[in-house]
C-alpha atoms as a printed R data frame, in Angstrom:
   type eleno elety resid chain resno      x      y       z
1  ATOM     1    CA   UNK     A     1 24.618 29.057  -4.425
2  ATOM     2    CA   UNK     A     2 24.000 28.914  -8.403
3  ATOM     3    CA   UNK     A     3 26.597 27.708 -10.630
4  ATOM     4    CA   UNK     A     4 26.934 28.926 -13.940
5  ATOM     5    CA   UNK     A     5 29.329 27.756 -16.470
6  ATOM     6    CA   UNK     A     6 30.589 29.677 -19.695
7  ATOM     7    CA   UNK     A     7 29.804 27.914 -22.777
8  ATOM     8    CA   UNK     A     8 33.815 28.007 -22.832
9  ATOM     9    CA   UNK     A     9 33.763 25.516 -20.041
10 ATOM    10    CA   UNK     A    10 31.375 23.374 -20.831
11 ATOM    11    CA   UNK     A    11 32.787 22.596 -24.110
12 ATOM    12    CA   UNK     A    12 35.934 21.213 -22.075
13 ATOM    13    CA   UNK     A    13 33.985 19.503 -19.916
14 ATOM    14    CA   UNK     A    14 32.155 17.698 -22.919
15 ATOM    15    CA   UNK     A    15 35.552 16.789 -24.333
16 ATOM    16    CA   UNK     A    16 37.309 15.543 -20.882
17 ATOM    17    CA   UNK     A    17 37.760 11.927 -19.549
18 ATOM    18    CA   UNK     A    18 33.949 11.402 -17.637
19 ATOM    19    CA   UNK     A    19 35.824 10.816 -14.347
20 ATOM    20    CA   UNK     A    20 38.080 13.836 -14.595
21 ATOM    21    CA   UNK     A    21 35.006 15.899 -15.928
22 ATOM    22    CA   UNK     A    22 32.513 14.385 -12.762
23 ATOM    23    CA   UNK     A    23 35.314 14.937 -10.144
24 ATOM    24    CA   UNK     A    24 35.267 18.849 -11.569
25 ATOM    25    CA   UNK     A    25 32.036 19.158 -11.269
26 ATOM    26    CA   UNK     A    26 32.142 17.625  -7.644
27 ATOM    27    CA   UNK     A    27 34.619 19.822  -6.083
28 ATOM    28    CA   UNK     A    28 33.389 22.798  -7.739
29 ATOM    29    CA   UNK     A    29 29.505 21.704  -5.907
30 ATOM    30    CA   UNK     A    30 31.395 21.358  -2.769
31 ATOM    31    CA   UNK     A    31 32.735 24.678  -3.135
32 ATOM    32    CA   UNK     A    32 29.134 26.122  -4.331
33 ATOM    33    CA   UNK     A    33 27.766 25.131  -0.791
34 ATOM    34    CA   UNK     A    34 29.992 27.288   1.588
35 ATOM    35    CA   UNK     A    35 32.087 29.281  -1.709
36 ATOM    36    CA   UNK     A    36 33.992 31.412   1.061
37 ATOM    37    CA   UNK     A    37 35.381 28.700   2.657
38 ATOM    38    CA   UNK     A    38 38.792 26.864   3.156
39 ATOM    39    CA   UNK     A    39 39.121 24.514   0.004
40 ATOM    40    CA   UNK     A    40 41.640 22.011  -0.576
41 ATOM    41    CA   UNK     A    41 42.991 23.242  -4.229
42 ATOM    42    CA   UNK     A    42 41.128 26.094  -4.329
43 ATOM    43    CA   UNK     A    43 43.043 29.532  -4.186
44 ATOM    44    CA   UNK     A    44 42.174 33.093  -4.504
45 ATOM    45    CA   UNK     A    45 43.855 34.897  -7.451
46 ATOM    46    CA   UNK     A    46 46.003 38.040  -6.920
47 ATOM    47    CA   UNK     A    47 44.864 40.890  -8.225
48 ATOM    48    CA   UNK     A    48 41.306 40.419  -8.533
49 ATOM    49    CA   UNK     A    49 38.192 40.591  -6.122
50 ATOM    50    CA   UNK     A    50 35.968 37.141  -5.607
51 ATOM    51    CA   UNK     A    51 38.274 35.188  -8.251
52 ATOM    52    CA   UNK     A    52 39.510 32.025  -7.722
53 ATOM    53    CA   UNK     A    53 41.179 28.972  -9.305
54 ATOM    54    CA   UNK     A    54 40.561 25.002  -8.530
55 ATOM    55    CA   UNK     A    55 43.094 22.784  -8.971
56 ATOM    56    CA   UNK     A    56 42.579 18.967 -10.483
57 ATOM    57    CA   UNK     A    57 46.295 17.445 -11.494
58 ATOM    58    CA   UNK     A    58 47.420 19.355 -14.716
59 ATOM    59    CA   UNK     A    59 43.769 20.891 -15.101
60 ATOM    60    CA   UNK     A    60 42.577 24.087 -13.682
61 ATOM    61    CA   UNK     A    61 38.970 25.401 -13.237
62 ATOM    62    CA   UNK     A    62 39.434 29.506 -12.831
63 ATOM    63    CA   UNK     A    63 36.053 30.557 -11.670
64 ATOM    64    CA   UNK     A    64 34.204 34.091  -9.856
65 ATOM    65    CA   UNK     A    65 31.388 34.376  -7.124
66 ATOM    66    CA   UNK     A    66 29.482 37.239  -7.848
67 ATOM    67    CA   UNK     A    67 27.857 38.417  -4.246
68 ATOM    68    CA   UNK     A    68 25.138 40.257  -5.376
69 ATOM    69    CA   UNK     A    69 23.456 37.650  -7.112
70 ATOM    70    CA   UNK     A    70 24.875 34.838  -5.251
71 ATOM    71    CA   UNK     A    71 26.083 32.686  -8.423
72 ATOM    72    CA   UNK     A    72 29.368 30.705  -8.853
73 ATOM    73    CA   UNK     A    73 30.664 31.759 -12.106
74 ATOM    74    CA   UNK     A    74 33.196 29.015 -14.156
75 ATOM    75    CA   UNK     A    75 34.757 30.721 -16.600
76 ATOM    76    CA   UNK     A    76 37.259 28.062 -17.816
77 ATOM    77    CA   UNK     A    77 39.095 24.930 -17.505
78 ATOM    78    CA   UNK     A    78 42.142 24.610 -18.967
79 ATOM    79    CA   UNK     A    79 45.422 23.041 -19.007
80 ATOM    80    CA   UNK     A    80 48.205 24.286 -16.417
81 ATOM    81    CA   UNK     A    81 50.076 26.208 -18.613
82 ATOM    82    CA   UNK     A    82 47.198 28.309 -20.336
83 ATOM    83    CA   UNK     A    83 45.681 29.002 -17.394
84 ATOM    84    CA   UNK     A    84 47.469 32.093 -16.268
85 ATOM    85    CA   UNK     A    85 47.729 33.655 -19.463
């Protein structure tokens, strides 16, 4: 599966610690290979179809899978407490 990432998210990515930064972009390849699967700190959000959140300590990646075109979407990663907003 495709990942795509908003420019949103790549800014933050740019301006995060390299490790925390490479470890995002890890789990969210592991989760590109079988997206539908059982993730450790990845979680479906309520209230909307294919969304999803991954969680890295007091970071959180919030990211789509759109079927049709079978891409990963990351919209953003952001700090806990903006990330529900």
């Amino acid at each position: 599966m495709l990942i795509e990432y908003k420019k949103e998210a790549l800014k933050r990515l740019a301006r995060m610690q390299p490790k925390l930064a490479a470890a995002f972009r890890r789990d969210l390849a592991k989760i590109a290979a079988d997206p539908f699967g059982t993730h450790a700190n990845a979680k479906a959000l309520a209230g909307a179809k294919d969304a999803f959140r991954l969680k890295h300590g007091d970071w959180r990646a919030l990211y789509w899978i759109n079927r049709e075109t079978q891409t990963m979407v990351i919209e953003a990663i952001v700090p806990r407490g903006g990330a529900y907003r």
